[in-house]
N, C-alpha and C positions, 0 to 999 in steps of 0.2 A: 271324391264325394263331397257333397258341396254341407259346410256348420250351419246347423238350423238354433238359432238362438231363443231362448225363452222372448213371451213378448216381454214379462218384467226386466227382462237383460237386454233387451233391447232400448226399453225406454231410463235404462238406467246410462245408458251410454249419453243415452241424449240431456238425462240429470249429467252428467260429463261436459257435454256441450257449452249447456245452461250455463254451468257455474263456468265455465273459461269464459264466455262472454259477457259475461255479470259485470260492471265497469264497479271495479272496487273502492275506486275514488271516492263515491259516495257514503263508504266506509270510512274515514280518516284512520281512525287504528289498524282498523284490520289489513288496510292498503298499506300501514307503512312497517308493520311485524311481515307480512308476507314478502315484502321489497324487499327485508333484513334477512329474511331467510329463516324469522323465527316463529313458524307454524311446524308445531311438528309432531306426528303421529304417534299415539298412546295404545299399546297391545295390552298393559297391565293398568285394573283398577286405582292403581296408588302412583300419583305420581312423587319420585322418592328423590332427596337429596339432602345432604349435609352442609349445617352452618356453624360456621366458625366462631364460639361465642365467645370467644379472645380467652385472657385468662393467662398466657406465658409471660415471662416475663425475664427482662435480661440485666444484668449485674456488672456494675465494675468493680476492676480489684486488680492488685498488683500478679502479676504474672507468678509468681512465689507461694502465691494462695493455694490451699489444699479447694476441692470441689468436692460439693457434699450435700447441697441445695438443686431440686431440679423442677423443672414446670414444665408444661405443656397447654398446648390452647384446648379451650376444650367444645368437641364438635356434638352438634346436637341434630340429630336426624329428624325433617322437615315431612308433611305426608300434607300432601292435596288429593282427595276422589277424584274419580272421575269415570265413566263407564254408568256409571248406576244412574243418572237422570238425562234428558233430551231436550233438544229444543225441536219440535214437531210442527208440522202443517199437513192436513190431510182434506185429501179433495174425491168426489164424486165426479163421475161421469156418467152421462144415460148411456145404454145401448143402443138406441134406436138414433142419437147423434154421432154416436161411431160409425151404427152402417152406413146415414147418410153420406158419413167423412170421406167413406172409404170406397163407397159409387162414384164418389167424384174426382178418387185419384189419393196417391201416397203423401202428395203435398198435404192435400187439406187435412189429412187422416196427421199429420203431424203435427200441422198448426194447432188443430186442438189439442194434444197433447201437452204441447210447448206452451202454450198460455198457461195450462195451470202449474204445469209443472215452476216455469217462469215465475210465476206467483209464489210459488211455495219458498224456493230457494233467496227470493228477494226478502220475503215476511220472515223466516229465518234466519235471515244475515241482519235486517234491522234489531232481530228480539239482540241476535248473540252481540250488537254494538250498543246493545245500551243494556247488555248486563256486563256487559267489560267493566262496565263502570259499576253500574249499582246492585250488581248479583252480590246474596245472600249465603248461597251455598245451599239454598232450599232446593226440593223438585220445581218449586214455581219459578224458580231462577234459572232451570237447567242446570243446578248444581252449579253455577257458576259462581266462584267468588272474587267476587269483584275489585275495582281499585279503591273506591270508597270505603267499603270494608277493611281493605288488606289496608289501608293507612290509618284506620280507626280502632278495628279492634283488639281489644287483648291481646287474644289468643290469634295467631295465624301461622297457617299450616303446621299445628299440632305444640305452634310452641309459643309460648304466656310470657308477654315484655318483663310482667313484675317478676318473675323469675329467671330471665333473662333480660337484665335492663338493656341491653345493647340491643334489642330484637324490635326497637320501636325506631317506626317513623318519624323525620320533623314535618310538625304540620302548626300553622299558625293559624287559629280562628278567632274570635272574636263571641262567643259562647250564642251564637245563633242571630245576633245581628249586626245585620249587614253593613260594610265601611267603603267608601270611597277609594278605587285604585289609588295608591300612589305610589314613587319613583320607589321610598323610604319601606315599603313594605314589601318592594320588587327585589332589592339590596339587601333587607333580610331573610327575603329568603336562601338567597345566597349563600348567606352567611351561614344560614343554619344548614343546609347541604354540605358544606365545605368543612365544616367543625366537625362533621359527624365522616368524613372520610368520602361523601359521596359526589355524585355526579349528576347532569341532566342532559338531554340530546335535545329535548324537547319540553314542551311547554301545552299540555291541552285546556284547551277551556270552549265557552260558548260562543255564538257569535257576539251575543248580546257585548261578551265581556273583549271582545278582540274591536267590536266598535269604541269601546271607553279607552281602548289601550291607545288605538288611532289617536282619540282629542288628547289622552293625555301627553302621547309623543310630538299631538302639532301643539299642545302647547309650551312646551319646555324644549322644541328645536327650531333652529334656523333652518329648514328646510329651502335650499332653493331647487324649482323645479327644471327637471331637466328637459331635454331638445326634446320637442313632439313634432309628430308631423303635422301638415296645416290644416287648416280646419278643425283642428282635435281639441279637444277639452277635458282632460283630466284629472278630478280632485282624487282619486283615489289611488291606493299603494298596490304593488304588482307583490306586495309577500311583509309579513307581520314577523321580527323575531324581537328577542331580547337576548343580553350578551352573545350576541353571534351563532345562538339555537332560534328557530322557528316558534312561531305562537301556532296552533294549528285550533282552528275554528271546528269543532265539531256541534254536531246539533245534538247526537246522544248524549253531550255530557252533563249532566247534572248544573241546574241551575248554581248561580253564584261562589263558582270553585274551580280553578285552575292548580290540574296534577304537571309534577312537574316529575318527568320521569327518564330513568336514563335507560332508552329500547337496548342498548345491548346486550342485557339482562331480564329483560321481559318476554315474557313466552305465550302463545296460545298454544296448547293442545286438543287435537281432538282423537278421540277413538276410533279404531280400524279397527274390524271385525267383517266375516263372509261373506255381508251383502253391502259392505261400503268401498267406493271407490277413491282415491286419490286425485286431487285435479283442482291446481292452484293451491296445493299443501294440505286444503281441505280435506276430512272423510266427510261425504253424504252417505249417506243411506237412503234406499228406495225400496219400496215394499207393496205388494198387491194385499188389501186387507180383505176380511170375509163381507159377506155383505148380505141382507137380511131383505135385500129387494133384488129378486131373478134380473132387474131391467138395470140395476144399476152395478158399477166397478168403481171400486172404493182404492185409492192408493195413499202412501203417507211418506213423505220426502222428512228426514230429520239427520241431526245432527247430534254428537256428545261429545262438548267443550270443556274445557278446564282454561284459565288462567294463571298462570304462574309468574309471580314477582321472585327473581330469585336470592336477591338480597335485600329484604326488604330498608332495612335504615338507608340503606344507601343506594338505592335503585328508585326510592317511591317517595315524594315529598308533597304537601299539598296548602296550599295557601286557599282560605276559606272565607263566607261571609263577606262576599265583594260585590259591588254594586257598577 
């Protein structure tokens, strides 16, 4: 006997589709957490983990010494939401463009489909890459809290730097205005990562700020240019790093600021729940909604993100107010 699928499960297959063929690349972050492997699906509103907010501490002494002194580090339990807010798109369809669709064969009955749906999935993946960056933790954010945030505020994921002075980020600015890339502020930050026990993989910022990186690299190198083939003419670089990590050009990322962050410790999470499916690490959700016009069918494509920095001093750094 032959499975008769809902239409909502049918076109949720095809939101399936959608998102495999989505070219992520246009994402910078989210192409390179998913390339790592670190997209990963949320069953419980909290996401939970423990940080080491140091505190032991060890002694010398002659072997003859009685022990009677003891420490231990002491771990402070971290909480991000996540489940309770969305990142949403919701589209209309007439009925009377469906029958047409559907007179003319299963192709065009899907094409339309796939446009909006196409749409929706695209306009939710641009919201959820540019609240990577500057999500609040509000519903207007999608509940997302962002990198901006997690390297500024206070308080992140439930735990207060001035209470925890090890729980803070280095981040260099310049109290809101803007300064000139230089080599001397690219060296400090270095520096300041490396003091604090930490690391980078990568380097995000803007284009704006990866074209200044270019003059400032051709003006402090002897660049000679290599073998082209003839007729070819090229001034530009085939790949942008510093100390031997990548500068990665994103457009979502906030004007005048390059994060500088080590992915192997960075996480996206999203929620899976009944009506979401898996595919490219993602949960979408798809959903037929009621609708208050007999001619029309209302659907809504959404997602529920978290970001997770998991150690924050030493995973998230951010160099500020650059021109």
């Amino acid at each position: 006997m032959a499975t008769i699928i809902s239409p909502v499960d049918a076109l949720q297959l095809l939101v399936q589709e959608e998102v495999a063929s989505t070219p992520l690349d246009m994402y910078p972050m989210l192409d390179r957490l998913r390339a790592a492997g670190n997209i990963r699906v949320a069953r419980q509103r909290q996401i939970k983990w423990n940080v080491n907010a140091g505190g032991a501490t060890a002694t010398g002494e002659a072997t003859s010494a009685s022990i009677s002194a003891f420490s231990a580090d002491t771990y402070v339990p971290a909480t991000l939401a996540i489940g309770e807010n969305r990142i949403r798109h919701s589209f209309s369809i007439q009925k009377e463009l469906i029958a047409e669709a559907a007179s003319a064969g299963k192709g065009v009955l899907r094409d339309l489909f796939t446009a909006d749906i196409r749409s929706g999935i695209r306009i939710c993946l641009e919201t959820l890459q540019t609240q990577i960056y500057t999500g609040t933790g509000l519903a207007a954010n999608g509940g997302v809290v962002g990198l901006q945030e997690a390297v500024t505020a206070a308080t992140y994921a439930n735990i207060n730097s001035a209470t925890y002075t090890s729980w803070a980020s280095f981040r260099s600015a310049n109290a809101g205005t803007n300064r000139a890339l230089t080599l001397a502020l690219l060296t400090g930050m270095e520096v300041g990562i490396y003091n604090r026990g930490g690391n980078f993989t990568a380097i995000y910022t803007t284009p704006a700020i990866v074209a200044t990186y270019k003059a400032l690299f051709a003006a402090q190198a002897n660049v000679q240019p290599a073998a082209i083939p003839s007729m070819t003419v090229d001034l530009g670089y085939t790949g942008v790093a510093y100390a031997g990590r990548p500068i990665i050009q994103d457009p979502y990322c906030p004007a005048n600021r390059l994060f500088w962050v080590d992915e192997r410790d960075i996480f996206l999470h999203t929620y899976g729940q009944s009506n979401s499916q898996a595919q490219e690490g993602f949960q979408f959700c798809f959903e037929q909604l009621p609708s208050d016009n007999p001619d029309a069918l209302r659907y809504t494509v959404y997602i529920k993100p978290q970001l997770q920095v998991f150690n924050r001093p030493k995973d998230l750094a951010q160099l500020a107010d650059i021109t």
